[in-house]
Backbone as CSV, one residue per row, in Angstrom:
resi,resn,N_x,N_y,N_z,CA_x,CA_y,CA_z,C_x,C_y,C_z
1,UNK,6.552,5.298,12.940,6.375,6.657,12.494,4.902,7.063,12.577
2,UNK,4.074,6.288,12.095,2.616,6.268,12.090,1.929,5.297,13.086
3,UNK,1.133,6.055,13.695,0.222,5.173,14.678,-1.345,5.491,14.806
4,UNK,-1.927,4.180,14.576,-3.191,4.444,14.765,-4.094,4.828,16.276
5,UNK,-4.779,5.857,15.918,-5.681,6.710,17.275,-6.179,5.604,18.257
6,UNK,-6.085,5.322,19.441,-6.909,4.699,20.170,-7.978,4.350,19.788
7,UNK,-8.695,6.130,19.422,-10.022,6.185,19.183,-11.189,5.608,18.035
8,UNK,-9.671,4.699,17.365,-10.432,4.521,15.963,-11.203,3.230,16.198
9,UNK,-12.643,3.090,16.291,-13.171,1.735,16.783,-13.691,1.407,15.216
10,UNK,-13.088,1.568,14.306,-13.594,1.174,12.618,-13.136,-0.361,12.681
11,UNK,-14.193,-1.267,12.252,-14.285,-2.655,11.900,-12.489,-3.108,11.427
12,UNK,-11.729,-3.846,12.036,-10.651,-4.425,11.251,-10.834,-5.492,10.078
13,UNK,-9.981,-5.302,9.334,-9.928,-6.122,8.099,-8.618,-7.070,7.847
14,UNK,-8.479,-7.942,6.993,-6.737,-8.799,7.014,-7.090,-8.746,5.555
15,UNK,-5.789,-7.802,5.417,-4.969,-7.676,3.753,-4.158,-8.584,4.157
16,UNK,-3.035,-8.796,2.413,-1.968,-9.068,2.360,-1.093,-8.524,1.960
17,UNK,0.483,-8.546,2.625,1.426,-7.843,1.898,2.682,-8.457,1.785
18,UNK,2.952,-8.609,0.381,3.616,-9.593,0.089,3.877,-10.845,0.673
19,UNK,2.397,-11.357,0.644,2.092,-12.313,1.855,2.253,-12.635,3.201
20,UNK,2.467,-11.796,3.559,2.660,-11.897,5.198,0.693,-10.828,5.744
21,UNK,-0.038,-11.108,5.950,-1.113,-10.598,6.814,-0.994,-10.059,7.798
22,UNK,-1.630,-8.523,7.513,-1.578,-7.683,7.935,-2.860,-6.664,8.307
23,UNK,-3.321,-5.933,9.558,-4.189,-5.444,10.097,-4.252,-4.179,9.535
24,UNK,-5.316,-3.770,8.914,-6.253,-2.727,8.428,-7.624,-2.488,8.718
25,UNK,-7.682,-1.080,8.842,-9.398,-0.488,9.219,-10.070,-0.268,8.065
26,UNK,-11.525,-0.282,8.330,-12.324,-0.550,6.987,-12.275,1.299,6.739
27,UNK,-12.199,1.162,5.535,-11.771,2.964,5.500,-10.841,3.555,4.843
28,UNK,-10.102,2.319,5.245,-8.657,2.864,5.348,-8.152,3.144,3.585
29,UNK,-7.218,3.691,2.530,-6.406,3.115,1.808,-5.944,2.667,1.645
30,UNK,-5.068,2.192,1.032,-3.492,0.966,1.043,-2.772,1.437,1.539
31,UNK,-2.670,2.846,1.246,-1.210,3.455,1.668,-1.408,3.707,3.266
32,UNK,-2.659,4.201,3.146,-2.840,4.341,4.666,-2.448,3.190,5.628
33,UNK,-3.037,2.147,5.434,-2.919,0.513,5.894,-1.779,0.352,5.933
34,UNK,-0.943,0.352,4.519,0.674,0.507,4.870,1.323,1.128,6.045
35,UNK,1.442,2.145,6.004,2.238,3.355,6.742,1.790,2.809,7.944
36,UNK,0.225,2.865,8.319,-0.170,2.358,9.805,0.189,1.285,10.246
37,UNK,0.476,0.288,9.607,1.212,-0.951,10.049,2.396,-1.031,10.221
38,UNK,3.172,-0.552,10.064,4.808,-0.380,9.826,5.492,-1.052,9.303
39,UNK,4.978,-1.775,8.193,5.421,-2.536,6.801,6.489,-1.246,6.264
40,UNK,7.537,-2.207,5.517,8.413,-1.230,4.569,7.720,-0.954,3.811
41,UNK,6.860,-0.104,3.566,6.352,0.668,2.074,6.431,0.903,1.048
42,UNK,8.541,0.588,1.466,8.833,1.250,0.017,8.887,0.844,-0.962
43,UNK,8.799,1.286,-2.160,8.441,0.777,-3.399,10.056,1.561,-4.213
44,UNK,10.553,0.722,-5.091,11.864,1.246,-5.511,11.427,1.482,-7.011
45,UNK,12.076,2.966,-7.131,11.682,3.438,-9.131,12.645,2.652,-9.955
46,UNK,11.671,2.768,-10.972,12.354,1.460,-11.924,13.615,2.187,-12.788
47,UNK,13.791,3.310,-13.025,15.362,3.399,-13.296,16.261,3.660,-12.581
48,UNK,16.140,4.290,-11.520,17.566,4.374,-10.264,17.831,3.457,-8.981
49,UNK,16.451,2.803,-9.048,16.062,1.899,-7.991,15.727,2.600,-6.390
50,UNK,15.898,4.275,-6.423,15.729,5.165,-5.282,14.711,4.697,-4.700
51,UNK,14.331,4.521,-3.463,13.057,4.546,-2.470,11.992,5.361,-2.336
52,UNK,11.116,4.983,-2.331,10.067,6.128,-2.889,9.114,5.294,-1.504
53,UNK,8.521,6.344,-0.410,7.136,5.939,0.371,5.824,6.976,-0.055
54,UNK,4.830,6.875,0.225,3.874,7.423,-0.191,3.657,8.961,0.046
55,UNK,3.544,10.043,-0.542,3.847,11.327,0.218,2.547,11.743,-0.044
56,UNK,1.584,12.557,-1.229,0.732,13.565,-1.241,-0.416,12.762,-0.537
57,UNK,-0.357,11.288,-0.789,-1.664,10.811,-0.422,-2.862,11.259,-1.346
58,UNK,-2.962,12.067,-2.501,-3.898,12.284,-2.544,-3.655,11.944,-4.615
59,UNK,-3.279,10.881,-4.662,-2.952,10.470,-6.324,-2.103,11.593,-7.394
60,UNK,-1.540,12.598,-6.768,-1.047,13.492,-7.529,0.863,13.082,-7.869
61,UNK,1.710,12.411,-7.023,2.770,12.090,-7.327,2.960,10.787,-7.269
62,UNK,2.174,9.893,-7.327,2.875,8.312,-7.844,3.824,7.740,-7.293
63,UNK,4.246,8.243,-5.867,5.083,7.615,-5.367,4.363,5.894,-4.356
64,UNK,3.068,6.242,-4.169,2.803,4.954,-4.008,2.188,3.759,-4.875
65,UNK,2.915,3.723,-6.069,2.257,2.556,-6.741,2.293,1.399,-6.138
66,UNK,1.994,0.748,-6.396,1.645,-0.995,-5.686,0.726,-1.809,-6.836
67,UNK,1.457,-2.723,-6.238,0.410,-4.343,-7.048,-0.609,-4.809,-6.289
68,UNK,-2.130,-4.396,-6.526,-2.867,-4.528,-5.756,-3.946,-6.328,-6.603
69,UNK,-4.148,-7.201,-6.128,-5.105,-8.139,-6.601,-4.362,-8.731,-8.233
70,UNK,-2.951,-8.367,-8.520,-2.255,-9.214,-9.807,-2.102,-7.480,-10.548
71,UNK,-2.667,-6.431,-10.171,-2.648,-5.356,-11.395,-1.962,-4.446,-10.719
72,UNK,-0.538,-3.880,-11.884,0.770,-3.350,-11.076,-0.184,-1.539,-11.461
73,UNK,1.177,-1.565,-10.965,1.071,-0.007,-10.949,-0.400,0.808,-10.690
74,UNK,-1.027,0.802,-9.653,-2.302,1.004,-8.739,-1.550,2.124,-7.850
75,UNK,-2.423,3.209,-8.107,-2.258,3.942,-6.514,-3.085,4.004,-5.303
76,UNK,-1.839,3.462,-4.440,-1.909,2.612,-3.229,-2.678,4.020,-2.519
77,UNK,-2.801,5.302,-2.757,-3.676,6.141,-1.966,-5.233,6.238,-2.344
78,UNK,-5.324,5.919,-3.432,-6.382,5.600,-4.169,-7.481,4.958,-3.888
79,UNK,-6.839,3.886,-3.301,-7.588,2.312,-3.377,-7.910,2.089,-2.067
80,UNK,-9.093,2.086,-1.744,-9.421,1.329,-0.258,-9.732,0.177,-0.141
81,UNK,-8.876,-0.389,0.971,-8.482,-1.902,1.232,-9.979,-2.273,1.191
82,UNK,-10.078,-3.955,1.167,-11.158,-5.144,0.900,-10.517,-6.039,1.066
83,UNK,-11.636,-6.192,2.454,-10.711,-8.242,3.347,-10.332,-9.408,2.124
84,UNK,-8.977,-9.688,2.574,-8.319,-10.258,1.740,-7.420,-9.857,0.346
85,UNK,-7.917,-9.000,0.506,-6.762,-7.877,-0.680,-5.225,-8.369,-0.839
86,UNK,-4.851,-8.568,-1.797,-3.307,-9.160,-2.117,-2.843,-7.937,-2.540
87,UNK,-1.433,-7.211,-2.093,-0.887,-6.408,-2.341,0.794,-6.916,-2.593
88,UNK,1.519,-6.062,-3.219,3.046,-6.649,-3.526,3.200,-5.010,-3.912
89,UNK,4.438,-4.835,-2.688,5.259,-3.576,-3.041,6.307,-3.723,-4.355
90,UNK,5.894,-3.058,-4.862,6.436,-3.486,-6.135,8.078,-2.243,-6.195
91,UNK,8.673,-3.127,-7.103,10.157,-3.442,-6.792,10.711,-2.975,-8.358
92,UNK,11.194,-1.666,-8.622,11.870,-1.435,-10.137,10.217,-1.150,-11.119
93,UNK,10.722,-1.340,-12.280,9.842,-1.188,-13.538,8.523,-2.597,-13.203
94,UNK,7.696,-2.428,-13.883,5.970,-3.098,-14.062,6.650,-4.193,-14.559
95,UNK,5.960,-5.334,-14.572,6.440,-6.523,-15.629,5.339,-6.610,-16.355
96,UNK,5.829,-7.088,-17.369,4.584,-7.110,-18.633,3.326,-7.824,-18.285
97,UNK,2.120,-7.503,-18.430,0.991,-8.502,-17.873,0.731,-8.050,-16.581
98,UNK,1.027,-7.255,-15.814,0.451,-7.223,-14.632,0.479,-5.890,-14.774
């Protein structure tokens, strides 16, 4: 769905997502990094379990939370990736402690 520009010669970086390593530009957000990679994104709401991918991009609807470095509920538009970054699409309601 998303593809990155030819033109983008920005330094690459290696996140993780849900442990599998994955290619990101320095720059980039999570969500961005997401979507551009073509990782499932989706993150499921914790009472209906509906699919939710990242839409305003710009922190106003919460559809991209993520577990970024052990701390849940982070917005994944928010946050710009840092080599080695641990991410976990997070799945239903927060668990306690994270």
């Amino acid at each position: 769905m998303f593809k990155r520009s030819e033109q983008d010669k920005r330094p690459q970086l290696q996140i993780f997502v849900d442990g599998v390593a994955v290619a990101a530009r320095q720059g980039d957000t999570v969500s961005a990094a997401l979507l551009a990679s073509g990782c499932d994104a989706r993150r499921s709401t914790a009472v209906s379990g509906a699919p939710r991918l990242p839409y305003c991009m710009m922190g106003v609807c919460f559809d991209c939370l993520v577990t970024i470095d052990g701390v849940g509920n982070r917005q994944g538009c928010l946050v710009p990736v840092a080599e080695g970054m641990q991410i976990e699409i997070q799945k239903g309601k927060r668990e306690i402690g994270r």
